[in-house]
PDB file of N, H, CA, C and O in Angstrom:
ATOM      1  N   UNK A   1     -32.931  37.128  11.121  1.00  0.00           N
ATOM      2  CA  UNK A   1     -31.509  36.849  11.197  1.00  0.00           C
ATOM      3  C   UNK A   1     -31.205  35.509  10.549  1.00  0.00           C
ATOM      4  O   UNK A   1     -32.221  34.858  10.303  1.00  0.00           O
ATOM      5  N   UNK A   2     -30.067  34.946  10.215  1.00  0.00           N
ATOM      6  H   UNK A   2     -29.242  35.475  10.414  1.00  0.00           H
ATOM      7  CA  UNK A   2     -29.537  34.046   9.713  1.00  0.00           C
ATOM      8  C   UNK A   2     -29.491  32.973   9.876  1.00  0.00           C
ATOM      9  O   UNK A   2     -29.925  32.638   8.774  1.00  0.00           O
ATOM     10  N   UNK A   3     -29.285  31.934  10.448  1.00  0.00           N
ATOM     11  H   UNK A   3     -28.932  32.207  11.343  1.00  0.00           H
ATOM     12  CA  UNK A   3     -28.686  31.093  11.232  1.00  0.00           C
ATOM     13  C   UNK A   3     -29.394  30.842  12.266  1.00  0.00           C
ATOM     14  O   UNK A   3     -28.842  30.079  13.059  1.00  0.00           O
ATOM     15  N   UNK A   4     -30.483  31.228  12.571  1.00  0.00           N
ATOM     16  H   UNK A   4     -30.931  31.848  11.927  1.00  0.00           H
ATOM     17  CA  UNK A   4     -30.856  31.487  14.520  1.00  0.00           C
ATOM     18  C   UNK A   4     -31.808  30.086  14.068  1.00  0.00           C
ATOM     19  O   UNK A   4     -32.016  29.213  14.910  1.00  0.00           O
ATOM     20  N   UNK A   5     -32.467  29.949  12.375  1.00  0.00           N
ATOM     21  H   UNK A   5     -32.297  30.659  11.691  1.00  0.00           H
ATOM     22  CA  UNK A   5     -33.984  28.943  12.535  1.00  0.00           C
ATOM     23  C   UNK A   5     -33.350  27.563  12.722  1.00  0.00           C
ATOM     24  O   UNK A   5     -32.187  27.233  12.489  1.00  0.00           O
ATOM     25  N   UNK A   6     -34.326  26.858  13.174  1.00  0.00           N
ATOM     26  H   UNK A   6     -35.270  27.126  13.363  1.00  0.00           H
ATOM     27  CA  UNK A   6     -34.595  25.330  13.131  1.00  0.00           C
ATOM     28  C   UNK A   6     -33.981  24.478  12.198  1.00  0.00           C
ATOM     29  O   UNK A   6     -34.991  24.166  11.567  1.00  0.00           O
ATOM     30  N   UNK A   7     -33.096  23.894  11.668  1.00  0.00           N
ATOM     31  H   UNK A   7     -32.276  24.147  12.180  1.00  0.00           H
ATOM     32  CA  UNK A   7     -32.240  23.384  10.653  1.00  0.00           C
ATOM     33  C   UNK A   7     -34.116  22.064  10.223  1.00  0.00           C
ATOM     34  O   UNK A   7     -34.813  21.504  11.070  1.00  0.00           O
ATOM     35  N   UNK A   8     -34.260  22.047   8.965  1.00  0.00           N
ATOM     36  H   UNK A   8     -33.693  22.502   8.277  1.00  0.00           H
ATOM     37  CA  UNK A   8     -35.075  21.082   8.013  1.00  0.00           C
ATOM     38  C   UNK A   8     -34.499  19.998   7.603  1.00  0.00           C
ATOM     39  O   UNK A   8     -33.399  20.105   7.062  1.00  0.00           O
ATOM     40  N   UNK A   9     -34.975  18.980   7.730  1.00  0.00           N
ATOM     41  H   UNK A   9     -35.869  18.892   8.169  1.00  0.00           H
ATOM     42  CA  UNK A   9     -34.614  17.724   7.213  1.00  0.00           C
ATOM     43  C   UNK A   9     -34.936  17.511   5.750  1.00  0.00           C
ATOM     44  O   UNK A   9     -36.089  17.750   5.394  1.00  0.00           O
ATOM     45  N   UNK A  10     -34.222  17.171   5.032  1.00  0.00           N
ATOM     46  H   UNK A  10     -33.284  16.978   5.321  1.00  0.00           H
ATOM     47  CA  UNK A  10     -34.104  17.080   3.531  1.00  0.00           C
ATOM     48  C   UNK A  10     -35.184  15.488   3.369  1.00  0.00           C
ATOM     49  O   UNK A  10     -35.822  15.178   2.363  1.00  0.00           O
ATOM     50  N   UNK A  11     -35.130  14.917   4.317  1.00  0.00           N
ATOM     51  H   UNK A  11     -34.612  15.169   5.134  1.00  0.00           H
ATOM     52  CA  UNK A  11     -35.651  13.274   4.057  1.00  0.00           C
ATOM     53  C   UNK A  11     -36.886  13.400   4.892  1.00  0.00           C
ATOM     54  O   UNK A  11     -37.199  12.505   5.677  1.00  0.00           O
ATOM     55  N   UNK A  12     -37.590  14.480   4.744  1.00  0.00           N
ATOM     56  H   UNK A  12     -37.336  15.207   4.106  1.00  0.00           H
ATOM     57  CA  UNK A  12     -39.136  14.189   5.502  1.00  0.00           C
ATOM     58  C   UNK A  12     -39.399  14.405   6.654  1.00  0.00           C
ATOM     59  O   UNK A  12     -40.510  14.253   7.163  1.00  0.00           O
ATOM     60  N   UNK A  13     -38.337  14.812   7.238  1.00  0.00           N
ATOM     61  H   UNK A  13     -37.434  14.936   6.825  1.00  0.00           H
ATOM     62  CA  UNK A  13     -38.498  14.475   8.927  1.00  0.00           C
ATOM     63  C   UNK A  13     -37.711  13.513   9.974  1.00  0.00           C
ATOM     64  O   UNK A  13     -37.794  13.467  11.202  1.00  0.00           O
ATOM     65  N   UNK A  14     -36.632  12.490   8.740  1.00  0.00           N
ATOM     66  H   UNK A  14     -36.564  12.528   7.743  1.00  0.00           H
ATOM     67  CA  UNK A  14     -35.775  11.289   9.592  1.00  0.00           C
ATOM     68  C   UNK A  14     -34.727  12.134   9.444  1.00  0.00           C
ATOM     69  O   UNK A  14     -34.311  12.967   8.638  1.00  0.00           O
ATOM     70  N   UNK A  15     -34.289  11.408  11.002  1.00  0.00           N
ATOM     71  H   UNK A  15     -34.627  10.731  11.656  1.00  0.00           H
ATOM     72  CA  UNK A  15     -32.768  12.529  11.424  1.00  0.00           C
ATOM     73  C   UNK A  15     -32.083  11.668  10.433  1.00  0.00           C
ATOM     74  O   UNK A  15     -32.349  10.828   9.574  1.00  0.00           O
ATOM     75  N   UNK A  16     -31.002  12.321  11.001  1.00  0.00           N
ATOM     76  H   UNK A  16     -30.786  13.004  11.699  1.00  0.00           H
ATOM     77  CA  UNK A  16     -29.569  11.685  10.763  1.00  0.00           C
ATOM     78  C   UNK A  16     -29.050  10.184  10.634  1.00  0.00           C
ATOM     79  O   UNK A  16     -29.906   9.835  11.447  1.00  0.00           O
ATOM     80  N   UNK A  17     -28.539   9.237  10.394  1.00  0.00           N
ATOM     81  H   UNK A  17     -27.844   9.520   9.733  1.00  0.00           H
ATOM     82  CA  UNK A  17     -27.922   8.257  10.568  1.00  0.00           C
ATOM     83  C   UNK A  17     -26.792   7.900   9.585  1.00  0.00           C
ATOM     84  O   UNK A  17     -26.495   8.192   8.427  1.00  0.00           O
ATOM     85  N   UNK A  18     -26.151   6.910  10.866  1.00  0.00           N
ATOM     86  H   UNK A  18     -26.392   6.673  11.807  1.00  0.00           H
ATOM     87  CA  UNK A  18     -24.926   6.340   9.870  1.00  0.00           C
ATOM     88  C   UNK A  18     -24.523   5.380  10.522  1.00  0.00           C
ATOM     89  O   UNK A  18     -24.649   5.168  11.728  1.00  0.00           O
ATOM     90  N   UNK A  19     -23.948   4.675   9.611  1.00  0.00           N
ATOM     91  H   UNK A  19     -23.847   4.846   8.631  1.00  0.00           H
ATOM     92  CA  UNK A  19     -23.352   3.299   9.672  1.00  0.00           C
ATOM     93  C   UNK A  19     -21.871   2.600   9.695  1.00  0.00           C
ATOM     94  O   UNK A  19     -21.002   2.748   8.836  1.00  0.00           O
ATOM     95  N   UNK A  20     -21.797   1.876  10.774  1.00  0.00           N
ATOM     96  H   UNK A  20     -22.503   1.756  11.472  1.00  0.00           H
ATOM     97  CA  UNK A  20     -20.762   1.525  11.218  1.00  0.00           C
ATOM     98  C   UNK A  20     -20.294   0.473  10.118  1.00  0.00           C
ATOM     99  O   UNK A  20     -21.162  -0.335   9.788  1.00  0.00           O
ATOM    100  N   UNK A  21     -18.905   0.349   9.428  1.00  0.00           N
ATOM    101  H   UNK A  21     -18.200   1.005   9.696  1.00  0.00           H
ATOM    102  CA  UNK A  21     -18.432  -1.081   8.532  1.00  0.00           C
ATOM    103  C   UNK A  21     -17.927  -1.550   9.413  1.00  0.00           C
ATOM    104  O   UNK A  21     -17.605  -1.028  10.480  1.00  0.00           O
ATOM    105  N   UNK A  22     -17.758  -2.978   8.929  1.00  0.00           N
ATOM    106  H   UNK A  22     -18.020  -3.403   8.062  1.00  0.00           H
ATOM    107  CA  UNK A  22     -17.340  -3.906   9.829  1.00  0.00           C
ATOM    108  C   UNK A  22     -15.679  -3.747  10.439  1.00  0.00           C
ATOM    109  O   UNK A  22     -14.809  -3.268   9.712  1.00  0.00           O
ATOM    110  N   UNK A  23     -15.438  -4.119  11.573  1.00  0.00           N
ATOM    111  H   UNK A  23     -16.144  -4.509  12.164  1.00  0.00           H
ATOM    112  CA  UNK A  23     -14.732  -3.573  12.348  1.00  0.00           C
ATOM    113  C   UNK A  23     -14.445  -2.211  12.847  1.00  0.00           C
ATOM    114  O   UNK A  23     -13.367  -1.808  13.284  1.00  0.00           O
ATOM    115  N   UNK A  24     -15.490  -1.595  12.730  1.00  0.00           N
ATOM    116  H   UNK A  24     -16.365  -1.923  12.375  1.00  0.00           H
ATOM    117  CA  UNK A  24     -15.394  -0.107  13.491  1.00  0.00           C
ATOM    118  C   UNK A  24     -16.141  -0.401  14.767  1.00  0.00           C
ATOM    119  O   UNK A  24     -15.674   0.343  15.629  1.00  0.00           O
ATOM    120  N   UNK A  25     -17.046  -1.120  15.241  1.00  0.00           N
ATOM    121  H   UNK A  25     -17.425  -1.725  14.540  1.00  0.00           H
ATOM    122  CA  UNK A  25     -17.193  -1.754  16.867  1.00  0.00           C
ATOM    123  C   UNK A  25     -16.666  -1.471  17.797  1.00  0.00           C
ATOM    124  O   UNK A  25     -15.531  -1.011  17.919  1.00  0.00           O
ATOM    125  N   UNK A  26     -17.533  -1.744  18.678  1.00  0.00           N
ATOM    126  H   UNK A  26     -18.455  -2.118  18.579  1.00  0.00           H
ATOM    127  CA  UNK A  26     -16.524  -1.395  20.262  1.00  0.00           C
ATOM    128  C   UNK A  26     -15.784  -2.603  20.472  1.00  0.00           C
ATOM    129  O   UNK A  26     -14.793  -2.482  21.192  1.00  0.00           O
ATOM    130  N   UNK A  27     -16.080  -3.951  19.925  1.00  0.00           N
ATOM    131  H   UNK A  27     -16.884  -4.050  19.340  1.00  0.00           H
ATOM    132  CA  UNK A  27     -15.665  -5.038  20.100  1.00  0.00           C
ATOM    133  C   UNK A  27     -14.292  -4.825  19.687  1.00  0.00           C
ATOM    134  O   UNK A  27     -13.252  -4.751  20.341  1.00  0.00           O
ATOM    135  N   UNK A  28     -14.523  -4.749  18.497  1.00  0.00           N
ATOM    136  H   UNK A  28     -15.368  -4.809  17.965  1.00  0.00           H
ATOM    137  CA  UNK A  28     -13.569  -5.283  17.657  1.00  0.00           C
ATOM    138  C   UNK A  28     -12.451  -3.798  17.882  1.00  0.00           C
ATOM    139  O   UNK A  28     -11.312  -3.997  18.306  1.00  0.00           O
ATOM    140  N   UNK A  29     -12.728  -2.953  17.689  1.00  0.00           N
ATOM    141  H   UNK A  29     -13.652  -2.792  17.344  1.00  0.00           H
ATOM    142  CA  UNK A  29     -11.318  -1.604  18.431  1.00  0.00           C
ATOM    143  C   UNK A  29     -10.510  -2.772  20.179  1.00  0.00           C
ATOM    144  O   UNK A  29      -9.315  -3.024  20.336  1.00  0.00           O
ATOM    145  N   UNK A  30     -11.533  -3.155  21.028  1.00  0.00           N
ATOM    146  H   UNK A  30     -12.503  -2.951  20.901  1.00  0.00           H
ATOM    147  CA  UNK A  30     -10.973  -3.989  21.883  1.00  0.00           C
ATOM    148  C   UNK A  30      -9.981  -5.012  21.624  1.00  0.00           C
ATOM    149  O   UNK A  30      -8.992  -5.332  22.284  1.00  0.00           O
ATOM    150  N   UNK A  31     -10.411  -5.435  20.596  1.00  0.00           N
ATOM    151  H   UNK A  31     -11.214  -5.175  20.060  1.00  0.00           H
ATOM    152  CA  UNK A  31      -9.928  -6.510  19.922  1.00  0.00           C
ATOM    153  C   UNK A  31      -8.603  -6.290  19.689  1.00  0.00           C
ATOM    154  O   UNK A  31      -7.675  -6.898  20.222  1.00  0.00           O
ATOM    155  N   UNK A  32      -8.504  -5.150  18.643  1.00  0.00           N
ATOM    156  H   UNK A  32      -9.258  -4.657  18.210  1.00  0.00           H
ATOM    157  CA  UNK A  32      -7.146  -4.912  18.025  1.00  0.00           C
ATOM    158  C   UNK A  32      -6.596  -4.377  19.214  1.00  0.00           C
ATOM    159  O   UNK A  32      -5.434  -4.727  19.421  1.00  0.00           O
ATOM    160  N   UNK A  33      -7.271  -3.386  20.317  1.00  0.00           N
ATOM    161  H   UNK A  33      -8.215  -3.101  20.148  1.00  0.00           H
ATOM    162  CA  UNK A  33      -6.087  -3.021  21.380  1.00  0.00           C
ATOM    163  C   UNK A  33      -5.388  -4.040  21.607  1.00  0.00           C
ATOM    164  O   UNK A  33      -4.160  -4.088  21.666  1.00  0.00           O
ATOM    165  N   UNK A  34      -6.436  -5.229  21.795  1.00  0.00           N
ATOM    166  H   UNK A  34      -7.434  -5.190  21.747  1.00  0.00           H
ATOM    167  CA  UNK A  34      -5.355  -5.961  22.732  1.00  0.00           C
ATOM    168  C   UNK A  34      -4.543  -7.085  22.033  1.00  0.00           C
ATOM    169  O   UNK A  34      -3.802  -7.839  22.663  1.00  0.00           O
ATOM    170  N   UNK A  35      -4.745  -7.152  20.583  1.00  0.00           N
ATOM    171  H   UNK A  35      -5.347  -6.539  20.071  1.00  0.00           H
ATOM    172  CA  UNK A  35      -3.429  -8.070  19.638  1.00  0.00           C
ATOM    173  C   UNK A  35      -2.225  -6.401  19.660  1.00  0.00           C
ATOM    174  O   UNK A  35      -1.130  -6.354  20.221  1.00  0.00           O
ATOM    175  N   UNK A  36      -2.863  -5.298  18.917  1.00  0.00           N
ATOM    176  H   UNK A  36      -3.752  -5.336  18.462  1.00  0.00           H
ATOM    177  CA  UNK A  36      -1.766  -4.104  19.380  1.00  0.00           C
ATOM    178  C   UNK A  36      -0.297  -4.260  20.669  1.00  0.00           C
ATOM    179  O   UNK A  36       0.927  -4.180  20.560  1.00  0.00           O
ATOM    180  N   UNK A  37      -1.304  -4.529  21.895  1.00  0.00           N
ATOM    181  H   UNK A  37      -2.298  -4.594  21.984  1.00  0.00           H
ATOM    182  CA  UNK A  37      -0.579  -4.856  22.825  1.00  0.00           C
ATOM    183  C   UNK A  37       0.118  -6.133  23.360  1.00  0.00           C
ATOM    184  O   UNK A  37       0.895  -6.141  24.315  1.00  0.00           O
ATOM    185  N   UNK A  38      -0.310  -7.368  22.524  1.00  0.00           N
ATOM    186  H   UNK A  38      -0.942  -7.361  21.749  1.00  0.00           H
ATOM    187  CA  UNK A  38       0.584  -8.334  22.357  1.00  0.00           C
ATOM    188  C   UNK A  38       1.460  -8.088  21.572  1.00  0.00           C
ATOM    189  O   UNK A  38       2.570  -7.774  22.002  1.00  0.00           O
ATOM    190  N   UNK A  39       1.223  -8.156  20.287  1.00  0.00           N
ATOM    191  H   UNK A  39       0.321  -8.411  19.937  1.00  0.00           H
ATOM    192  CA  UNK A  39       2.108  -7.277  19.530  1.00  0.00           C
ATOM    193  C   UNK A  39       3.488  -6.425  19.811  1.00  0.00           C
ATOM    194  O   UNK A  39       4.636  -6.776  19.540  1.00  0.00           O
ATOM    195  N   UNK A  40       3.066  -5.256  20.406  1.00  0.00           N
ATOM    196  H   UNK A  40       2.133  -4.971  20.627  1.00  0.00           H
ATOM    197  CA  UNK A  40       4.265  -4.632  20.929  1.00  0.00           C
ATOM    198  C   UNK A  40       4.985  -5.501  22.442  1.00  0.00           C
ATOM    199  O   UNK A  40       5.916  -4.794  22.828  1.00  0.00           O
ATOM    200  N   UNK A  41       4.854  -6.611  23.253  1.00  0.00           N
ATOM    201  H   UNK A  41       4.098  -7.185  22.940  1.00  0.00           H
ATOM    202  CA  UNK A  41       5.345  -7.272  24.088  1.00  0.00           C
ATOM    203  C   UNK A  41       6.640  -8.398  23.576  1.00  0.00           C
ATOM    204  O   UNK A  41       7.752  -8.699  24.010  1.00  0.00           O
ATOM    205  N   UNK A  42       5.683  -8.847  22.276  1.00  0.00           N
ATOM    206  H   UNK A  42       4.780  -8.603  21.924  1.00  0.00           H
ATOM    207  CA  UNK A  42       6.230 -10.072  21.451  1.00  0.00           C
ATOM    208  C   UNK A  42       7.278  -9.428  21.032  1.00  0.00           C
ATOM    209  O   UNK A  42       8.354  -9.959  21.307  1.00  0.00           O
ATOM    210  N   UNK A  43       7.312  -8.118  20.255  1.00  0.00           N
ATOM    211  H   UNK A  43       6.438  -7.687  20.031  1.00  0.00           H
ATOM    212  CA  UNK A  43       8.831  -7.371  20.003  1.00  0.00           C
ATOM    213  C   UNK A  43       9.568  -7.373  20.924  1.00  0.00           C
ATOM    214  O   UNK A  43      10.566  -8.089  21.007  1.00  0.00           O
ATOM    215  N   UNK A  44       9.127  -6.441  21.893  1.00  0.00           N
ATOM    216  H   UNK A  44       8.317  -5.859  21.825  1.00  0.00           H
ATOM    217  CA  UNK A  44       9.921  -6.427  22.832  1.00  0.00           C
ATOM    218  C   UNK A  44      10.931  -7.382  23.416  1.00  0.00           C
ATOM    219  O   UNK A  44      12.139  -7.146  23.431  1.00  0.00           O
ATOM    220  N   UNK A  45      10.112  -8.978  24.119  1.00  0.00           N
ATOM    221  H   UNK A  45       9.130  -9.170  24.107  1.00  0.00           H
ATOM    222  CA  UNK A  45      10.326 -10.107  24.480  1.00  0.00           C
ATOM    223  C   UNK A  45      11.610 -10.946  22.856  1.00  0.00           C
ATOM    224  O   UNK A  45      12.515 -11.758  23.044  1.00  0.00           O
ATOM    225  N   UNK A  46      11.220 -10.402  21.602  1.00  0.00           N
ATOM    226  H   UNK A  46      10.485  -9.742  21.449  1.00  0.00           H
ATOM    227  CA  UNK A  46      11.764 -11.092  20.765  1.00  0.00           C
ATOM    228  C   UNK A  46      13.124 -10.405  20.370  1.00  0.00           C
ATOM    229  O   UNK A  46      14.034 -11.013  19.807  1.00  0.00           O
ATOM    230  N   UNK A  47      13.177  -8.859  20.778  1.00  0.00           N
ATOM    231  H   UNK A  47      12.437  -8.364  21.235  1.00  0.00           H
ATOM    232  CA  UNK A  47      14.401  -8.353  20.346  1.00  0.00           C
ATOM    233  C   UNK A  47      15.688  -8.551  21.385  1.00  0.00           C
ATOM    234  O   UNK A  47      16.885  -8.705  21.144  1.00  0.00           O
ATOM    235  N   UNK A  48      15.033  -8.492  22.499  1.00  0.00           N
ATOM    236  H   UNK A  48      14.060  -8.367  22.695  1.00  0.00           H
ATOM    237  CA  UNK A  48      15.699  -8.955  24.110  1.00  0.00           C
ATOM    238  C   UNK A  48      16.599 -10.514  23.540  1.00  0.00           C
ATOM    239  O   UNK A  48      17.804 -10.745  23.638  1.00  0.00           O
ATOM    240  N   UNK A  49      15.722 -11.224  23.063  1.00  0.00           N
ATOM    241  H   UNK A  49      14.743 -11.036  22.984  1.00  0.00           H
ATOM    242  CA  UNK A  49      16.116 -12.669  23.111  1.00  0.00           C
ATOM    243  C   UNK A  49      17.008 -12.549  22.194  1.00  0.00           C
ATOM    244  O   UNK A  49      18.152 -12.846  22.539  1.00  0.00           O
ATOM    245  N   UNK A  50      16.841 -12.189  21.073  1.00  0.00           N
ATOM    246  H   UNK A  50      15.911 -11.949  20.792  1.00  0.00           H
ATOM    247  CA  UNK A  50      17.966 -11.762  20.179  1.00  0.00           C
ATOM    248  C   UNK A  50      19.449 -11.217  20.115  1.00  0.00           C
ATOM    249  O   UNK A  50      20.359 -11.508  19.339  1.00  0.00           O
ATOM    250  N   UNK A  51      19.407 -10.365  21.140  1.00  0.00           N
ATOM    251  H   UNK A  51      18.668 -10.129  21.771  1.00  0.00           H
ATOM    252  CA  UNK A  51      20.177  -9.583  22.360  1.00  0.00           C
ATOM    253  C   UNK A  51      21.043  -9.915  22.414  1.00  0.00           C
ATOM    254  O   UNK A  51      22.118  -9.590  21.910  1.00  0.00           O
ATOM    255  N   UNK A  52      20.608 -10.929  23.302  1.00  0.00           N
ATOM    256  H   UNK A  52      19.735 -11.193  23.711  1.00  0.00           H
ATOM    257  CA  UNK A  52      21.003 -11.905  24.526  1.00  0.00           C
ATOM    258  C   UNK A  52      21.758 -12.578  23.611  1.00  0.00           C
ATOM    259  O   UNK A  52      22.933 -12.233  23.488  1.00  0.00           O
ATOM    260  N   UNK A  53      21.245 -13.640  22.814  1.00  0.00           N
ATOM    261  H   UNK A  53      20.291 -13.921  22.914  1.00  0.00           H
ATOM    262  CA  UNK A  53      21.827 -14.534  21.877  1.00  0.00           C
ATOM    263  C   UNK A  53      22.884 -13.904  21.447  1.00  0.00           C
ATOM    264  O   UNK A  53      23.899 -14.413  21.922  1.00  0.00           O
ATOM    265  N   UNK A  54      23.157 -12.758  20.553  1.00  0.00           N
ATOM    266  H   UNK A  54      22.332 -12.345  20.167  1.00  0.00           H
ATOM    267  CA  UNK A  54      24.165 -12.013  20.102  1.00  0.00           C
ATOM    268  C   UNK A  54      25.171 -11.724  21.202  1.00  0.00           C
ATOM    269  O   UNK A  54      26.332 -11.999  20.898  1.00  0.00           O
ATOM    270  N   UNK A  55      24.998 -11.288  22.269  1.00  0.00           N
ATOM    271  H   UNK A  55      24.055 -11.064  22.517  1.00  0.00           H
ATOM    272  CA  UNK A  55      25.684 -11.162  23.433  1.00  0.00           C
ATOM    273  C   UNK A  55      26.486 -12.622  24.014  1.00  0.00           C
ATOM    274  O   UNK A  55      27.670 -12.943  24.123  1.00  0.00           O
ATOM    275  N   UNK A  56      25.941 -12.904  24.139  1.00  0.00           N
ATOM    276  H   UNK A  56      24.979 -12.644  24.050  1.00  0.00           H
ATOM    277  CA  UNK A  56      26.546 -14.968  24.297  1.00  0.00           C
ATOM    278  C   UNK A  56      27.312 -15.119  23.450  1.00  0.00           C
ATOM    279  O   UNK A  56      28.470 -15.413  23.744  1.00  0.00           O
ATOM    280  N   UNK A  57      27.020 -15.009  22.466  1.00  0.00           N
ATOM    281  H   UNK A  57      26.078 -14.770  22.227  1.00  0.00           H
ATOM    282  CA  UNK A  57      27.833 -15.134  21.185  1.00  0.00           C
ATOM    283  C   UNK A  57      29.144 -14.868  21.400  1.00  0.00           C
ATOM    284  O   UNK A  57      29.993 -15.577  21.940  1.00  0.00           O
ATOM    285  N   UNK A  58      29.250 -13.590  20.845  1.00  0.00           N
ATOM    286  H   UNK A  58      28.560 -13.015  20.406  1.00  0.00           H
ATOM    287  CA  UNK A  58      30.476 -11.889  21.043  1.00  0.00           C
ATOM    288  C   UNK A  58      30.767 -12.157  22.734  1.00  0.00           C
ATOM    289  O   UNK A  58      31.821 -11.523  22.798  1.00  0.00           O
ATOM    290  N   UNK A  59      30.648 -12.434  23.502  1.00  0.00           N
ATOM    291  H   UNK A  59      29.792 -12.949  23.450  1.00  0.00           H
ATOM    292  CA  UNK A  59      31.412 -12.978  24.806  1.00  0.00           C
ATOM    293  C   UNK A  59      32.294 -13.209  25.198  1.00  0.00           C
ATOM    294  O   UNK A  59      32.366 -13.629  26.353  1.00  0.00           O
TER     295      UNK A  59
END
């Protein structure tokens, strides 16, 4: 049958591997979550203030 054998390694016998570029990490994904999530606060916090100001204004 087809499909059923043992898959062969083309390189002798070494599995698989691969390689991470820089910033693909567990660190560094942490990293960006958490500028991501400053990020979206600082909008938040900066469009509010903006708001506000405009609102004071037009008063």
């Amino acid at each position: 049958m087809f499909g059923f054998g043992k898959k062969r390694s083309s390189e002798g016998g070494e599995e698989h591997r691969y390689y991470l570029l820089p910033g693909m990490g567990r660190s560094n994904r942490r990293r960006h979550k958490l500028v991501f999530l400053w990020s979206i606060l600082a909008g938040v916090a900066g469009s509010g203030l903006i708001g506000l100001i405009i609102w004071l204004i037009n008063r």
